[in-house]
Structures are given as structure tokens and as C-alpha cells.
N, C-alpha and C positions, 0 to 999 in steps of 0.2 A: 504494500500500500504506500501512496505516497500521502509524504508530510506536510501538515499543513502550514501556512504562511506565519498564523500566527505564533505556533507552537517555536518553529525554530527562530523567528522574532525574538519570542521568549526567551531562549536559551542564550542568543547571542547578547540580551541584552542582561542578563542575569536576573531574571524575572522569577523566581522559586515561587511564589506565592501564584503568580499565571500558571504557571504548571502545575504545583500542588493541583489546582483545582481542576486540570484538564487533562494532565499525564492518566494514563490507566496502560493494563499489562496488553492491551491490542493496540496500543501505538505509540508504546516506549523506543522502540527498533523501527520505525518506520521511516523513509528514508526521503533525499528531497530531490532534486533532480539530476545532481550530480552521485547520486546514490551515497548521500553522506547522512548516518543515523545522526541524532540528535548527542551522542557522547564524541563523534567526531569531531562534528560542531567545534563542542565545549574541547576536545583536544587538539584542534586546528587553533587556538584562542589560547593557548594555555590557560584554559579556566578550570586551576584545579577544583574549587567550592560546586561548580557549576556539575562536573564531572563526576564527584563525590555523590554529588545529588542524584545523578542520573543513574551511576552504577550500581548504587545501594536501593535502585527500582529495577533492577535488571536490566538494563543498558547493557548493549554486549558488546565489548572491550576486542573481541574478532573481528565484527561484521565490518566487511572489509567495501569503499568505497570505490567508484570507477576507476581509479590508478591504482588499486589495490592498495594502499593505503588501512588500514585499520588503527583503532584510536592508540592499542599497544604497541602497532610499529611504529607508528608514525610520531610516540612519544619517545618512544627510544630514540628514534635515529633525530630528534630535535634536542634531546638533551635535558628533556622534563624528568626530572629524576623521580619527582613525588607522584609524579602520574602513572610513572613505569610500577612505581610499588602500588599505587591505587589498582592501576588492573592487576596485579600477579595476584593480590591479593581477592582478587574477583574475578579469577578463573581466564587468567591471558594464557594462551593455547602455545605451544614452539612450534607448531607443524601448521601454522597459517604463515603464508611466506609474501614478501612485497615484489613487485614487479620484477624485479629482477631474481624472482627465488633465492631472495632471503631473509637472512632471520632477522630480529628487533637488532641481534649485538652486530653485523657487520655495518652497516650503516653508522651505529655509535661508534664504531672503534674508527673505521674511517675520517668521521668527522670528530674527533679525539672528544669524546664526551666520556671521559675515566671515569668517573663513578657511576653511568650510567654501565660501563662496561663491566667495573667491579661488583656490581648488583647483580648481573646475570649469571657474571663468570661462578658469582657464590649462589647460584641458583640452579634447588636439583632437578638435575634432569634434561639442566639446558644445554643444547644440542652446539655446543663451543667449535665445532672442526665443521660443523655446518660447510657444503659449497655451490656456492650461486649457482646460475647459467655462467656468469662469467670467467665463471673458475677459480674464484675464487675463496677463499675462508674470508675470517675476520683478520684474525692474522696479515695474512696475504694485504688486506686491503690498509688494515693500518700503516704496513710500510709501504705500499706501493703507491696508495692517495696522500699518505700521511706528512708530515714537513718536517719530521726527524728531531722536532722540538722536546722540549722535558715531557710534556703530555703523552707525546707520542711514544716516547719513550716507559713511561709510564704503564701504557697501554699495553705494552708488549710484553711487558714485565709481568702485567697481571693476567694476561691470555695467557701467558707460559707456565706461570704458577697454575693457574684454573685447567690445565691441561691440554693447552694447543698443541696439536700436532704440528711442529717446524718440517717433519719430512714429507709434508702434501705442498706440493709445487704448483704452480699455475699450468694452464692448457700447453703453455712452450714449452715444460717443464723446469723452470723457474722456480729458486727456491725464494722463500722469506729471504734469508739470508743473503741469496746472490743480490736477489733486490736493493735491501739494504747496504752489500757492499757497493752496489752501481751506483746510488745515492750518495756516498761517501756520509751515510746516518752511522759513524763508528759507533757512539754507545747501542744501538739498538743489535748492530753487529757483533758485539762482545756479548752481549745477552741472551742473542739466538745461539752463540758460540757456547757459554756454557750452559745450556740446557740439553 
């Protein structure tokens, strides 16, 4: 079903009280015409209060929008740390994946969001060696997209502890490693070195 004008008005303007009175379980998840539910919305906005409200009515934290997008990937790979716990906390799924088949954490590690990476990396069950279509891991993308900064660095340190695989290589078969050395990123290269 699609969502009504006013409802997502509501949402974006942070109207609880319009919705208290008009939300019900047949058009919590109902979407608008970019196929965005009403917690996309609120996580397009970083509106965690807005979000909180929504999921705690069953808002579903998967339902994934026309770029495939869903509110749990798409807080991840933004760097909404509180959001990310809001859905895992509310039933965020690992095996719903973003346009390019993948998970919340390659997007985070990419765009060096470390604690949103440290979150997952400590979260069971999360599928950490995950690899795109592009061929890539999280791993992989944090040095390849990454700028070899402390974050970045960071990043890699905490994928490696959380248990990244350094010996899965890219489609040329490219490792982390060689990456990093082509980069001239030496710390991230001593740290792939000793793990």
C-alpha cells in the first residue's frame, strides 16, 4: 500500500502526536513512492526520537527502498551509530544486502565510520568477510577506498581483530595488503603484516 501524504509529512516533520493518532499495524511499513517506509524516512533525517518511535511500533528496520537502501544499511554506511544499535536491537537482519551486495559494515569501513564498524565487528553472527558483486570485503574496501588516515587505520585494526580474512583478495586477485603497499598506507601494511 502506498503512504499517505500526511502521514510521512508527519514523520518528517516530527509530529508523534499526528501519528500516535493515525499510525496502526496496517500502515506502519507502508511505503511512498520512492518505496521508502516511514523509518527510512526518519533514517534518511537522522531522526533518531522519530525512529525510536517508529520501530518500537514495528517499523521494519529491513524493508529495503528503491536503491535498496534499508533504514539498517543505510545507517550504517552514514555513520548513525545510535541508529545502527536502534535496529540490531529491533531485529536488523545481515543477509539483507545494498545495491551492490553488501553488508551495513563494508560501506562503514569504507567511509571510515570506526565505531560504527567496531559495533558490528562485536556483533554475533555478523557476517565480517562478507563479498560484494565487486569483490570485494570490508576489509578490501577500507584500504582500497580508504585515505590510509588514523581512522583508517583504525579500521583495519579492528576488522582484523573481529576476524577479517586478509587472505581473500579482490577479483584480480589483489590482496589487502598488496593494496595497501601500492598506497604507500605503511601502518595499515605492518598490521595486515602481522596478523
Amino acid at each position: 500500500m502506498k503512504l499517505g501524504p500526511e502521514i510521512e509529512s508527519a514523520v518528517k516533520r516530527g509530529d508523534t502526536v499526528y501519528l500516535e493518532k493515525n499510525l496502526n499495524d496496517s500502515n506502519i511499513n507502508e511505503v511512498n513512492e520512492q518505496s521508502q517506509n516511514l523509518l527510512m524516512i526518519a533514517t534518511y533525517q537522522n531522526d533518531y526520537p522519530m525512529a525510536a518511535f517508529l520501530v518500537k511500533r514495528g517499523a521494519d528496520p529491513n524493508q529495503q527502498d528503491e536503491l535498496l537502501n534499508s533504514p539498517f544499511l543505510y545507517a550504517a554506511a552514514s555513520g548513525y551509530l545510535d541508529l545502527v544499535k536502534l535496529y540490531l536491537a529491533y531485529g536488523a537482519r545481515f543477509d539483507v544486502f545494498n545495491r551492490f551486495n553488501g553488508t551495513a559494515l563494508i560501506p562503514a569501513a569504507e567511509k571510515g565510520h570506526v565505531e560504527v564498524v567496531r559495533l558490528l565487528c562485536h556483533t554475533k553472527n555478523f557476517p565480517i568477510n562478507h563479498i560484494n558483486k565487486l569483490g570485494w570485503t570490508a576489509l578490501l574496501e577500507a584500504v582500497v577506498l580508504g585515505d590510509g588516515s588514523k581512522d583508517y587505520v583504525d579500521i583495519v585494526s579492528i576488522l582484523l581483530k573481529g576476524g577479517a580474512d586478509k587472505s581473500i583478495a579482490d577479483k584480480d586477485g589483489v590482496s589487502a595488503l598488496d593494496h595497501a603497499e601500492e598506497k604507500g598506507f605503511s601502518e595499515i601494511a605492518e598490521l595486515l603484516q602481522m596478523y
